[in-house]
Phi, psi and omega in degrees: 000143195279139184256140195281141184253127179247357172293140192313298193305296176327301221275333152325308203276345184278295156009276180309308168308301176328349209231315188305312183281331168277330161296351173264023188246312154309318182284327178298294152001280199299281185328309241270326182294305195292282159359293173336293178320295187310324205268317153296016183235296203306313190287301187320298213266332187233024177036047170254160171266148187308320208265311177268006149307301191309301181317299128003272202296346168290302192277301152326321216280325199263351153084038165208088170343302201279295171339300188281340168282345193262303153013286182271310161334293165302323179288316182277002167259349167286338203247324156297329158312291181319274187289317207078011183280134147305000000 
C-alpha cells in the first residue's frame, strides 16, 4: 500500500517532478516523429528499405560496424549448422 503524502513541500517537489518526466516524454516524442520524418523522406528520395535504414542509423549511432558483422557471422554459421543450407 502507497503511503499517503501530506507534506505541502513533498508534495510540491512530486509535482514538480511529475511535469519534468513529462515534458522529456514530450521532447522523446518530438525526436522519434523527426527520426520518423528523416527515414521516410530519406528511403522515399533514395529507394532504400526502411528496415535496412533503419539498420544503418543504428549501427552509425553506436558505432559498431565490426560487432555486427561478427553477429550476423555467427548467426549464418549457426544456422546453417542447424538447417544444412547453403
Amino acid at each position: 500500500m502507497t503511503k499517503q503524502i501530506t507534506n505541502p513541500e513533498d508534495l510540491k517537489k512530486i509535482r514538480a517532478a511529475l511535469q519534468e518526466c513529462s515534458n522529456a516524454l514530450t521532447r522523446t516524442e518530438a525526436e522519434r516523429d523527426l527520426i520518423n520524418d528523416t527515414i521516410k523522406l530519406t528511403c522515399d528520395n533514395f529507394a532504400l528499405d526502411k528496415k535496412v535504414f533503419r539498420k544503418m542509423i543504428g549501427v552509425y549511432h553506436k558505432r559498431n560496424l565490426n560487432e555486427e558483422v561478427q553477429q550476423h557471422e555467427d548467426f549464418v554459421e549457426l544456422y546453417t549448422n542447424v538447417t544444412g543450407a547453403n
